[in-house]
C-alpha beads as a LAMMPS data file, in Angstrom:
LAMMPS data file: protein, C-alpha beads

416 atoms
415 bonds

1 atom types
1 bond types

-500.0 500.0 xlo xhi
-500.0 500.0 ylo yhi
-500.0 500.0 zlo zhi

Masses

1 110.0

Atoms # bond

1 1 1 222.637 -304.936 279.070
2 1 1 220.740 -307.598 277.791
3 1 1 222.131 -308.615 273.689
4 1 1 219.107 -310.193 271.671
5 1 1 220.562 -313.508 270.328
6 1 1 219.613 -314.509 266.824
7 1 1 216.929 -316.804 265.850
8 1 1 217.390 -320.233 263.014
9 1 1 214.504 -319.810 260.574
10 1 1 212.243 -322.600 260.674
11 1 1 212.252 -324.969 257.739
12 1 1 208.775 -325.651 256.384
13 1 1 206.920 -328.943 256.797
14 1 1 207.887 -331.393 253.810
15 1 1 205.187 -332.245 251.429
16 1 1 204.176 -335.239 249.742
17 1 1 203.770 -334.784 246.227
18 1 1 201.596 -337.500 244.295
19 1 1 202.175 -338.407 240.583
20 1 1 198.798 -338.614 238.971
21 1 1 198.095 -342.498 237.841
22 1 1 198.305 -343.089 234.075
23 1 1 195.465 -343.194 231.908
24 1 1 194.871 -347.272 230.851
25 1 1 192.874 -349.692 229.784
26 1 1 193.251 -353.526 230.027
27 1 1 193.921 -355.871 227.264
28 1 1 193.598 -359.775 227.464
29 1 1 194.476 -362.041 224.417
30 1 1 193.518 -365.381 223.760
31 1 1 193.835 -367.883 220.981
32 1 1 190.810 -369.227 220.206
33 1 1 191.890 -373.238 220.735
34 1 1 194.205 -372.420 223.579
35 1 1 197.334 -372.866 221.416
36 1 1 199.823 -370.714 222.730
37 1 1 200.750 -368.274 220.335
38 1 1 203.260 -365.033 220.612
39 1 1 201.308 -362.008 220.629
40 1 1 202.505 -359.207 218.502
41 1 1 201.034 -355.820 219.101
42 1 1 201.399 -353.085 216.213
43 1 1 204.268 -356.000 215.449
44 1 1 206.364 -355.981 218.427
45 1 1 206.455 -359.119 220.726
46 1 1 204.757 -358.382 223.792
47 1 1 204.626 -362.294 225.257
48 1 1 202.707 -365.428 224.953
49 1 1 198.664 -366.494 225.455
50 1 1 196.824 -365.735 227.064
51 1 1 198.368 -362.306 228.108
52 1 1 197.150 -358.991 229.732
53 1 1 198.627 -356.025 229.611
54 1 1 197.459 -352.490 230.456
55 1 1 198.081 -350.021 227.531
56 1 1 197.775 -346.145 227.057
57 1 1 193.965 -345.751 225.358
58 1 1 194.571 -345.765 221.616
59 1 1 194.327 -347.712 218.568
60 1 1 196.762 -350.438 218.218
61 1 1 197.177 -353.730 215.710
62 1 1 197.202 -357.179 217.037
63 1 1 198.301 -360.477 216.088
64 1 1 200.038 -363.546 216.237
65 1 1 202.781 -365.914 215.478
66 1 1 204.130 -368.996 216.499
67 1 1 206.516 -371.258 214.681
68 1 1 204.092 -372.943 212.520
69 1 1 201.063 -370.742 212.743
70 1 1 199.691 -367.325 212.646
71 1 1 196.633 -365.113 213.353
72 1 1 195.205 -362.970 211.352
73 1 1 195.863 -359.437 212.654
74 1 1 192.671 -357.472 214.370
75 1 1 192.412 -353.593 214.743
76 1 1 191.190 -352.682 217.742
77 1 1 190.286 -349.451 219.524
78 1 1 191.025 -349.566 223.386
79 1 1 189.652 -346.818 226.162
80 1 1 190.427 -345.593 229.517
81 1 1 189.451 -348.465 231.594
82 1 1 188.392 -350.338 229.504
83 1 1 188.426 -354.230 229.413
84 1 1 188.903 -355.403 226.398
85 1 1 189.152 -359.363 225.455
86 1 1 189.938 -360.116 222.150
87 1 1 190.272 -363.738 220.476
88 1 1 193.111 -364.549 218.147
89 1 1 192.279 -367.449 215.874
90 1 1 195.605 -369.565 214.888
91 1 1 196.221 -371.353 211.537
92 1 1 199.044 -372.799 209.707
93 1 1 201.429 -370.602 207.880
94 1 1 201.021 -371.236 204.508
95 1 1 203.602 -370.604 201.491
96 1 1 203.727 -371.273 198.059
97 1 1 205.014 -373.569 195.994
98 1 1 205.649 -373.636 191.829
99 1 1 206.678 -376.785 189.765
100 1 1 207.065 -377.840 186.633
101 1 1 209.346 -380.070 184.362
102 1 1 211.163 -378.950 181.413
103 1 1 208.824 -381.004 178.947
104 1 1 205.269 -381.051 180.731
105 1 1 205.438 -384.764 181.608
106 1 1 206.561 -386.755 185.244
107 1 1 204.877 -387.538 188.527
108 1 1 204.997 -384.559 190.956
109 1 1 205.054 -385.709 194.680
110 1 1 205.463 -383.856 198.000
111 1 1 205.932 -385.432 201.184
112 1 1 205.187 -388.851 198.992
113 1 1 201.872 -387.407 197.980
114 1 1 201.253 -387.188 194.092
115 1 1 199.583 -383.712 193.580
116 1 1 200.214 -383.363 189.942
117 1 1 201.619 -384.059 186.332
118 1 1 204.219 -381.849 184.757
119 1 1 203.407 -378.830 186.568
120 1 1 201.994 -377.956 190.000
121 1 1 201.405 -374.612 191.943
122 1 1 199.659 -374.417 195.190
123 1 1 200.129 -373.448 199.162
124 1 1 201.859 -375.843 201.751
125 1 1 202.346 -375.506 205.435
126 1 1 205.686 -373.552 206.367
127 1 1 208.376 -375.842 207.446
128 1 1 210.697 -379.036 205.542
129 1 1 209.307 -380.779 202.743
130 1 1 210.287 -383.245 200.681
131 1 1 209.475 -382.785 196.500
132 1 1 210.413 -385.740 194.085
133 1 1 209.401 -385.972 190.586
134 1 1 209.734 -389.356 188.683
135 1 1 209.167 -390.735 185.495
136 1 1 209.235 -393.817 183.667
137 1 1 212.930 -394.712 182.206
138 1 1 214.151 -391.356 183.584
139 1 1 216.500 -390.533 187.272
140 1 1 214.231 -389.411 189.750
141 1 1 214.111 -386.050 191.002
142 1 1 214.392 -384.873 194.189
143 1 1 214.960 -381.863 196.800
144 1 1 214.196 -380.788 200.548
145 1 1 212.947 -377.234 200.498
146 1 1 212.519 -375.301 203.421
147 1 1 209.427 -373.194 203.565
148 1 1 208.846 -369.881 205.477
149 1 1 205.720 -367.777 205.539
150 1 1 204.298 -366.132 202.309
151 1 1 207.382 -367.422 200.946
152 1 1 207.322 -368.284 197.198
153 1 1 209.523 -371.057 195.463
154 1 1 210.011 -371.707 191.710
155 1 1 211.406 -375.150 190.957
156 1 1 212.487 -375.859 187.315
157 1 1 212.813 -379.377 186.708
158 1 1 215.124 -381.324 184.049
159 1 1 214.835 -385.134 184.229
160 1 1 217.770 -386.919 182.823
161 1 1 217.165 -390.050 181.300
162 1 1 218.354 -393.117 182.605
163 1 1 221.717 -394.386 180.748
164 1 1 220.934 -397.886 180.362
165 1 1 217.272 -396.448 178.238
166 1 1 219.411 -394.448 176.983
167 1 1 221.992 -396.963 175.061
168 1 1 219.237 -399.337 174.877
169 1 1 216.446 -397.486 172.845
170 1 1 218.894 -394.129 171.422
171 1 1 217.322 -391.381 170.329
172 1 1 213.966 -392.243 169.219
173 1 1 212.979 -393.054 172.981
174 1 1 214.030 -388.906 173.952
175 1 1 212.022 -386.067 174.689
176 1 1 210.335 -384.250 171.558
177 1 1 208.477 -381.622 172.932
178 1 1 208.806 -378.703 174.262
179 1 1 210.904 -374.973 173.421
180 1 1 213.965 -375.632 170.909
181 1 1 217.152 -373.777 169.021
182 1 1 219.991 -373.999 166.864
183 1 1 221.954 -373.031 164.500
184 1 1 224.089 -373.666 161.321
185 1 1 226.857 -372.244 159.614
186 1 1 226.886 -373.709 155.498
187 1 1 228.183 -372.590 152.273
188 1 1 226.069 -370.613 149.829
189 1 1 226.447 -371.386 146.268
190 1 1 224.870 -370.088 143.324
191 1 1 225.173 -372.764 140.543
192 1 1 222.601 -371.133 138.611
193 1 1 223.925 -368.106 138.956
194 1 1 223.002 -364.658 139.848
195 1 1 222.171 -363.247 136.480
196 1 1 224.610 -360.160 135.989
197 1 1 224.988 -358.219 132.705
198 1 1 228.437 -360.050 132.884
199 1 1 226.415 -363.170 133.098
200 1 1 223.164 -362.717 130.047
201 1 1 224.385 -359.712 128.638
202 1 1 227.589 -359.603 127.279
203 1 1 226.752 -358.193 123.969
204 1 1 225.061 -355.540 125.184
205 1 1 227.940 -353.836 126.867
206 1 1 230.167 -354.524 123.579
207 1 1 232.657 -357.509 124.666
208 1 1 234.185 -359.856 121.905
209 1 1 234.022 -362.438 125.355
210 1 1 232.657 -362.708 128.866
211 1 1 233.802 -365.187 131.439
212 1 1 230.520 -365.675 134.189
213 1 1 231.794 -366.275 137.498
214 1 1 229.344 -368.450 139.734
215 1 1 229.210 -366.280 142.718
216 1 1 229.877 -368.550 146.160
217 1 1 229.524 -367.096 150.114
218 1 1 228.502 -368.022 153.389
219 1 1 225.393 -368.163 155.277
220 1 1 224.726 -367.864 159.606
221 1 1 221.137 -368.933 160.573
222 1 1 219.804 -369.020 164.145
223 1 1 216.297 -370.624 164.694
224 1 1 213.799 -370.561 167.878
225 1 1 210.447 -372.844 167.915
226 1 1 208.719 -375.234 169.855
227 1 1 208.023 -378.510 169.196
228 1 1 204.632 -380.367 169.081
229 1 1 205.433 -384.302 167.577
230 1 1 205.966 -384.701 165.135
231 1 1 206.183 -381.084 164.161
232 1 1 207.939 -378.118 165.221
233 1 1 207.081 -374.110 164.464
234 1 1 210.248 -371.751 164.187
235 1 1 211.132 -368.580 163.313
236 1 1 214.782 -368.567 161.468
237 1 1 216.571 -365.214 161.378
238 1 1 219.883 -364.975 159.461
239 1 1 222.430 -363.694 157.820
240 1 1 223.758 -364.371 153.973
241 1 1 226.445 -362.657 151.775
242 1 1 228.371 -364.073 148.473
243 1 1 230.702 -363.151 145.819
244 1 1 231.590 -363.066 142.278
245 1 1 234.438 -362.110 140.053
246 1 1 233.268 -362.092 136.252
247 1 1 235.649 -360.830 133.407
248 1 1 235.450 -358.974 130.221
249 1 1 237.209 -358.830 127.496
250 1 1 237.637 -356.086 124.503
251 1 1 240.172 -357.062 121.269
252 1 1 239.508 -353.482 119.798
253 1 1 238.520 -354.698 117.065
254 1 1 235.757 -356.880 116.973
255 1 1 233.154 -355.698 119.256
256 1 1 229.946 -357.314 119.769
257 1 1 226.707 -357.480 116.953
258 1 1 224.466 -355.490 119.551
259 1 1 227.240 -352.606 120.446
260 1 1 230.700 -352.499 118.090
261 1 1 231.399 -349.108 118.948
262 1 1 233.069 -349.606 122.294
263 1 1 235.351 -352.380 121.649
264 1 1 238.569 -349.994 121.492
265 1 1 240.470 -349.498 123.032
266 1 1 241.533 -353.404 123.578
267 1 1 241.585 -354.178 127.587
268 1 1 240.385 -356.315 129.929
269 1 1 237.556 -355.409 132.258
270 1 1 237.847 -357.380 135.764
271 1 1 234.758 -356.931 137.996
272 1 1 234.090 -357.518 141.659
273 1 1 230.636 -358.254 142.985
274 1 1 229.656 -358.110 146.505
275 1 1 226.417 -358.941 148.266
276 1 1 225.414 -359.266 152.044
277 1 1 221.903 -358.704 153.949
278 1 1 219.770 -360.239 156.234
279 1 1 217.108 -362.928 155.981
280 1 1 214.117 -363.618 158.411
281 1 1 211.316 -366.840 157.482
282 1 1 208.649 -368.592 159.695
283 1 1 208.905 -372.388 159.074
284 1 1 207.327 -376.048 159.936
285 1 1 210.120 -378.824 160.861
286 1 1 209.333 -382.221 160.361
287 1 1 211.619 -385.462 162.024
288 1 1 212.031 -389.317 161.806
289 1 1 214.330 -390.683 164.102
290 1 1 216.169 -393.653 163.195
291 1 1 218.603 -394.117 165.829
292 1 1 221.274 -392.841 166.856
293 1 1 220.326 -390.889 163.867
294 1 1 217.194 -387.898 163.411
295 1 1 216.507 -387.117 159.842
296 1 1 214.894 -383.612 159.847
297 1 1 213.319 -381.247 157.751
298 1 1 212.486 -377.260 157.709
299 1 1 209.883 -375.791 155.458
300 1 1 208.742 -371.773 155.198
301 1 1 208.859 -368.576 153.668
302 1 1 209.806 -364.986 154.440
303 1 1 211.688 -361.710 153.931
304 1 1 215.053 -361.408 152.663
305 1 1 217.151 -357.534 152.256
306 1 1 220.319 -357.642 150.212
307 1 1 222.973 -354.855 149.546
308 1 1 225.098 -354.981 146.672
309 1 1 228.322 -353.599 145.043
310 1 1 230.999 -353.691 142.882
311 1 1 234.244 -352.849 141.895
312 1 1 236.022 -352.759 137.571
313 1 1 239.118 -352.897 137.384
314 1 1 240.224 -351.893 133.089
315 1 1 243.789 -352.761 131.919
316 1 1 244.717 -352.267 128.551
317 1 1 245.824 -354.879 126.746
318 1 1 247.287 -352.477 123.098
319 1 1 250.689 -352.016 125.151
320 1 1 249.922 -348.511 126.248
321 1 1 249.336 -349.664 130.428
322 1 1 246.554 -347.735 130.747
323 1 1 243.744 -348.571 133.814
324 1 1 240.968 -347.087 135.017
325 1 1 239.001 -348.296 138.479
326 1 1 235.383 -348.056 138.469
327 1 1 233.712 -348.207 141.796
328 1 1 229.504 -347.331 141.710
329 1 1 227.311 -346.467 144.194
330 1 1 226.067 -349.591 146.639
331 1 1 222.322 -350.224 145.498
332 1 1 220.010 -352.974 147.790
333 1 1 216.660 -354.556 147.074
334 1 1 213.942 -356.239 149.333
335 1 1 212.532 -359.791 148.343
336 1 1 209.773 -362.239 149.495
337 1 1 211.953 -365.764 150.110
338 1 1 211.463 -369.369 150.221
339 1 1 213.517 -371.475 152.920
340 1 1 214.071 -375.218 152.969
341 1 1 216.581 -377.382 154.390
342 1 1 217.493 -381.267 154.692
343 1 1 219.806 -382.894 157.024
344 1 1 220.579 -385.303 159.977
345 1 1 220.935 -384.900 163.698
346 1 1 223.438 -386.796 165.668
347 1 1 222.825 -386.925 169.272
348 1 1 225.646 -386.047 171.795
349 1 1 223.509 -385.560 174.943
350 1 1 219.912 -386.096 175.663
351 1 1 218.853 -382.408 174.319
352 1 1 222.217 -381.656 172.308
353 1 1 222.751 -382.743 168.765
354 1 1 225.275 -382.234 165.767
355 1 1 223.804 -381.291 162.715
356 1 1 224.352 -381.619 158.715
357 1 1 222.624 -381.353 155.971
358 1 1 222.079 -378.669 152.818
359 1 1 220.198 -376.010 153.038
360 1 1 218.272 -373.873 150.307
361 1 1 217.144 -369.973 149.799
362 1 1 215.320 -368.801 147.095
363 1 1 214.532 -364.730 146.349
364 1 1 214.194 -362.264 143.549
365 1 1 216.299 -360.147 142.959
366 1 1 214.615 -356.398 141.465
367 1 1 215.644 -353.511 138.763
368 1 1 217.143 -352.066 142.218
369 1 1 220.034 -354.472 141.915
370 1 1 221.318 -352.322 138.967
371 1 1 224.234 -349.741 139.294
372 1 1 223.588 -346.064 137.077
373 1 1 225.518 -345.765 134.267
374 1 1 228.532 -342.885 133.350
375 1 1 229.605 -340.907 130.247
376 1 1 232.786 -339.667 131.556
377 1 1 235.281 -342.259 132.736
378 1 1 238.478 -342.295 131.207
379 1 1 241.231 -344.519 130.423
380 1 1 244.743 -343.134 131.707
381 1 1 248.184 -344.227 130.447
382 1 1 251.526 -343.687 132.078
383 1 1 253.100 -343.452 128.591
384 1 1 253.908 -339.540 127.330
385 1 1 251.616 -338.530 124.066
386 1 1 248.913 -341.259 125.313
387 1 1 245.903 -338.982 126.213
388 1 1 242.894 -339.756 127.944
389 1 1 240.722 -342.138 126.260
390 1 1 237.053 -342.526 127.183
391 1 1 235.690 -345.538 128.441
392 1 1 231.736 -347.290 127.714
393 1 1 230.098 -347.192 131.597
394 1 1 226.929 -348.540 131.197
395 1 1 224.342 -349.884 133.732
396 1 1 225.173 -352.876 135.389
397 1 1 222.872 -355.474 136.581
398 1 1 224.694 -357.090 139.491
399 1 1 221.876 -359.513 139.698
400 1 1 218.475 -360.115 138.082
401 1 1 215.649 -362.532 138.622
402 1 1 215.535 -365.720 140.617
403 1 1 218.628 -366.044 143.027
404 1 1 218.752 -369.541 144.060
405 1 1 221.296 -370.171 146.875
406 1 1 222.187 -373.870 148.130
407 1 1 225.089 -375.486 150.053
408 1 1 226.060 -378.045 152.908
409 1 1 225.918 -376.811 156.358
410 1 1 227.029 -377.963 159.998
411 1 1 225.728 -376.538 162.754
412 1 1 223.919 -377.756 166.857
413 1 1 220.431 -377.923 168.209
414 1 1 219.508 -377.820 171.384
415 1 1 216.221 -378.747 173.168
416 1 1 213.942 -382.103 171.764

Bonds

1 1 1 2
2 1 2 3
3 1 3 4
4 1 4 5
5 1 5 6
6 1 6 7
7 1 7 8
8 1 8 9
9 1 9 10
10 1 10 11
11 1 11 12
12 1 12 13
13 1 13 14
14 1 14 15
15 1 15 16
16 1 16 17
17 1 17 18
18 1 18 19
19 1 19 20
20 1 20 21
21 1 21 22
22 1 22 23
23 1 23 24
24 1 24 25
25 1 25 26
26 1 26 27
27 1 27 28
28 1 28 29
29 1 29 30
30 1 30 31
31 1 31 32
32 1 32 33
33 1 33 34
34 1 34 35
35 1 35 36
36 1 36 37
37 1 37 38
38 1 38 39
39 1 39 40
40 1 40 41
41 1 41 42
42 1 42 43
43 1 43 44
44 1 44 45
45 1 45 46
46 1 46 47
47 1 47 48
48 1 48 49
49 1 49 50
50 1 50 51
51 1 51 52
52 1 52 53
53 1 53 54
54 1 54 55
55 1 55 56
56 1 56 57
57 1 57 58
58 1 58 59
59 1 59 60
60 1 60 61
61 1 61 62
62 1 62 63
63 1 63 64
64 1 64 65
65 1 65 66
66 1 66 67
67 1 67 68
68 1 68 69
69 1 69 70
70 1 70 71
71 1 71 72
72 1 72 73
73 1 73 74
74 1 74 75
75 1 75 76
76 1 76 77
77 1 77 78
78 1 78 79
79 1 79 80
80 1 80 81
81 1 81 82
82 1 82 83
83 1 83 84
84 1 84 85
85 1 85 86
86 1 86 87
87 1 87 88
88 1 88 89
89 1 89 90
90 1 90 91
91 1 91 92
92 1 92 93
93 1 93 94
94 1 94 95
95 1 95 96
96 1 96 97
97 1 97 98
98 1 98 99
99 1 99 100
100 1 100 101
101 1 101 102
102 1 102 103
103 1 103 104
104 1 104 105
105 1 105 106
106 1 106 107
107 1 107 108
108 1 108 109
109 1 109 110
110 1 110 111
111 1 111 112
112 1 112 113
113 1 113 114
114 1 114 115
115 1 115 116
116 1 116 117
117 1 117 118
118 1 118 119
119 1 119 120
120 1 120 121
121 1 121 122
122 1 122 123
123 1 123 124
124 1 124 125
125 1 125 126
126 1 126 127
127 1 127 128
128 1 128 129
129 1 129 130
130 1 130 131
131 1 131 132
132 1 132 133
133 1 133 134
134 1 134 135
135 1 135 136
136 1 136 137
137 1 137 138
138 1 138 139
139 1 139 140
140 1 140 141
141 1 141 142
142 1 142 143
143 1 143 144
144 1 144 145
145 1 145 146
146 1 146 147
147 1 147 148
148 1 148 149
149 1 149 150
150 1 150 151
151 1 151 152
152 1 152 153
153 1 153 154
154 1 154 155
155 1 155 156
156 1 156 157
157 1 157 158
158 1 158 159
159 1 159 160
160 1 160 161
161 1 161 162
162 1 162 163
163 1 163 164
164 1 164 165
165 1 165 166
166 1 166 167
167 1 167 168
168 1 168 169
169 1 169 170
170 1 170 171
171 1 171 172
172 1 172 173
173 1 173 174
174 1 174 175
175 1 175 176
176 1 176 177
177 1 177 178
178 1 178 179
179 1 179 180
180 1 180 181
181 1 181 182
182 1 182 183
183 1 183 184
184 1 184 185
185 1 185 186
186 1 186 187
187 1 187 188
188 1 188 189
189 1 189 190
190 1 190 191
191 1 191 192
192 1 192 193
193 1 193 194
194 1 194 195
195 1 195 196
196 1 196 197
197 1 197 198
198 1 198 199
199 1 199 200
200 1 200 201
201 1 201 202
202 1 202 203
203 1 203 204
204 1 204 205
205 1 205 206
206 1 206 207
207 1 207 208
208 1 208 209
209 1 209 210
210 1 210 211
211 1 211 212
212 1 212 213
213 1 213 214
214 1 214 215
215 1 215 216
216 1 216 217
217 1 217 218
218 1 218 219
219 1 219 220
220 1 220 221
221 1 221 222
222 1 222 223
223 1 223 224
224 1 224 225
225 1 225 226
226 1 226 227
227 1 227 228
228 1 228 229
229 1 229 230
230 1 230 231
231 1 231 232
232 1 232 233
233 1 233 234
234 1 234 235
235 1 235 236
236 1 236 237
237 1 237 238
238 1 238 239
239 1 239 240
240 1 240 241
241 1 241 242
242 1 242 243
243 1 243 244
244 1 244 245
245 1 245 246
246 1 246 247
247 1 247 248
248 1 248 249
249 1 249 250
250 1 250 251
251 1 251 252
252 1 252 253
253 1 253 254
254 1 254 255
255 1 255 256
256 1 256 257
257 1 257 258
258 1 258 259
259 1 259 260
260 1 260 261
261 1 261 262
262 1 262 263
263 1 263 264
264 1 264 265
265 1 265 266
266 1 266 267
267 1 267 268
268 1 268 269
269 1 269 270
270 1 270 271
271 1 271 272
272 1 272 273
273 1 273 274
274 1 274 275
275 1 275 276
276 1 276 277
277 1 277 278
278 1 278 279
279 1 279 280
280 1 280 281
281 1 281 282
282 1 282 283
283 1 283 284
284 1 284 285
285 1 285 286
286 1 286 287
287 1 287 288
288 1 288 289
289 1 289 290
290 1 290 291
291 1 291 292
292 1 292 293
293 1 293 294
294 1 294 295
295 1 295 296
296 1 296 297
297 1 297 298
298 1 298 299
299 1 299 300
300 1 300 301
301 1 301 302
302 1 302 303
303 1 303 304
304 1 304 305
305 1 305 306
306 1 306 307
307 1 307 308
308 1 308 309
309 1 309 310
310 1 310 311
311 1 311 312
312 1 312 313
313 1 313 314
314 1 314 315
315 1 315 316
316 1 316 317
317 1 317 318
318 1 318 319
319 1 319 320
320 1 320 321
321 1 321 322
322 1 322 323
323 1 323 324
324 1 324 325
325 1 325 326
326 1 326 327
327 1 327 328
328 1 328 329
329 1 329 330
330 1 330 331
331 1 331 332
332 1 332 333
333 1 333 334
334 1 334 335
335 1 335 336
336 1 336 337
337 1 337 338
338 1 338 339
339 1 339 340
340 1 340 341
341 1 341 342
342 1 342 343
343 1 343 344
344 1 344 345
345 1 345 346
346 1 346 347
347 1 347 348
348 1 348 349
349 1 349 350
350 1 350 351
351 1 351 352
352 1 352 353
353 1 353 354
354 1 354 355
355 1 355 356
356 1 356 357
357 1 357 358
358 1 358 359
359 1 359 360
360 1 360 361
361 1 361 362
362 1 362 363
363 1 363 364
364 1 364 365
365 1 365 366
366 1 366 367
367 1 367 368
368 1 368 369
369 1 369 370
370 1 370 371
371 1 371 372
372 1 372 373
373 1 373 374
374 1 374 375
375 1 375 376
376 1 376 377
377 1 377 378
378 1 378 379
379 1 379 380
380 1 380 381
381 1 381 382
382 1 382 383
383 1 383 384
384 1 384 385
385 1 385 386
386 1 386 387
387 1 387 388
388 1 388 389
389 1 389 390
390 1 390 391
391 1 391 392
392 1 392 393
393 1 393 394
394 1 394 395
395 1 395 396
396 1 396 397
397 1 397 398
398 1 398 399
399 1 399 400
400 1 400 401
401 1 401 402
402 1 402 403
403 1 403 404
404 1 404 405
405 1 405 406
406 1 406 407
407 1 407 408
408 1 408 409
409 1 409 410
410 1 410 411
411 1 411 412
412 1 412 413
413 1 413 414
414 1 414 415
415 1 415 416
């Protein structure tokens, strides 16, 4: 009996499968002069001129860039194939560059061209340059800058002066204009004095005696102009504060013409007067230099604010002990001021001098500068069977009228 044998299925025929080409279009890039030039597209590096490439359809950005050059960027729109030749036009790659000298005056040269006086701003190729700046008895200036494009560079120049002009003409042969400052520390006195009730009215609080005290302190002024010779403008900002320590004294017996009623019980009344604030002026400066030596001047007016206090301090002097401290509320005025001072500058660089000289603020001093008076302060003893015993508080005036305020001062300036 015949056994059917099985059968191998039958593979099918291969096929060929075909990718379907990609959509493109053709690009070609030139620069214009046939300088070869990197080609950046939507800024990626995609060779050197002239190049083609074939590129999906779309929008894309184009440039160029070479080491000292570049081409403006074009927007183009490229189709399915499409030829598109576009031109890139190469120029140098610019930067820029800003100059100027501390004072407004030397030669400003780059790559040994002179472009300017004092100050220059403008573009210069990318790349190394040279910039020197000279003037006449002065060391020359100069640095090699490396440029890259759109770059920016600030120079600030300071020209020191040569040190045999220097010893040979002093100071009367530096630099005198331009942006200044200082300052000074100095002594305020009051020889006038500040015109208490301690000081003009002694009578009128009762005393047999009063012993003024001249009040002395200490001033701190800071300054800022600018200097156009042979004058300078400045504002002057500060800070002022003094002291005095005027007495009083009572016999109990023999009070004064104007008030006898408060000369008991006998004591001595010690007071302590305190004043600080703040004073602001705009002023001209004037200066004559007579070497090594500059003989300057300040001028203005302004604002002054002063705070005040005090402090009185009764001992009896009738063998009983007794004391009593007195210390008021702090009162404070505001006052239009005049500002002058006189002194000398001593160079110890070529923009850095020493200074002395006096210095002088004048202000007026209101009915604000005046304490409140009080009916019920009391004199207490230590001693048994010594009661209370009340004591005249009147209104004080801590100061009144013109406050005049002088002394010597030391201090630095900086800048012409």
């Amino acid at each position: 009996m015949a056994v059917a044998q099985p059968t191998t299925p039958t593979e099918p025929p291969p096929t060929n499968t075909v990718m379907p080409a990609e959509k493109t279009g053709r690009l070609i890039v030139r620069e214009k002069n046939g300088f070869p030039i990197r080609v950046l597209i939507d800024g990626v590096d995609r060779g050197i001129t002239p190049l083609t490439l074939d590129l999906p359809p779309r929008n894309y950005e184009v440039s160029g860039i070479a080491s000292t050059v570049v081409a403006a960027a074009q927007q183009i729109s490229l189709q399915e194939n499409q030829r598109l030749d576009i031109e890139l036009e190469a120029v140098p790659a610019m930067a820029r560059v800003k100059i100027h000298t501390s004072d407004g005056h030397g030669t400003i040269q780059i790559d040994g061209r002179t472009l300017a006086e004092g100050a220059y701003e403008g573009e210069l190729p990318v790349g190394e340059h040279i910039v020197r700046v000279e003037r006449d008895g002065f060391e020359p200036w100069e640095k090699t800058i490396q440029l890259a494009h759109q770059q920016v560079i600030v120079e600030a120049v300071t020209l020191d002066r040569k040190a045999d002009v220097l010893h040979a003409h002093g100071a009367s042969h530096r630099v005198k204009d331009g942006l200044y400052g200082g300052f000074h520390v100095g002594l305020a006195l009051m020889p006038a004095g500040a015109d208490s009730t301690l000081d003009t009215g002694c009578a009128s609080i009762g005393a047999t005696e009063c012993e003024s005290s001249k009040p002395w302190g200490l001033g701190l002024q800071g300054y800022l102009g600018y200097s156009l010779e042979p004058l300078g403008f400045e504002l002057l900002l500060g800070t002022l504060g003094d002291y005095a320590n005027p007495k009083a004294h009572f016999d109990g017996k023999h009070g004064s013409s104007v008030n006898p009623l408060v000369a008991q019980p006998a004591r001595e009344e010690e007071f302590e007067i305190f004043r600080a604030g703040v004073l602001g002026a705009i002023r001209v400066r004037g200066s004559v230099d007579i070497a090594p030596v500059r003989l300057t001047g300040a001028l203005g007016a302004g604002l002054s604010w002063k705070m005040m206090g005090m402090t009185r301090s009764v001992t009896t002097t009738d063998g009983s002990n007794g004391t009593n401290r007195y210390l008021p509320d702090a009162v404070s005025y505001w006052s239009p001021g005049v500002t002058m001072d006189l002194g000398g500058q001593f160079m110890i660089g070529e923009t850095t001098t020493v200074s002395a000289g006096v210095w002088f603020w004048a202000e007026t001093a209101s009915d604000k500068a005046r304490t409140q008076s009080e009916s019920k302060r009391v004199i207490v003893s230590p001693q048994e069977n010594t009661p209370p015993r009340p004591i005249a508080t009147p209104a004080y005036d801590l100061a009144n009228g013109a406050q005049l305020f002088v002394g010597p001062y030391l201090g630095m300036q900086f800048g012409p």
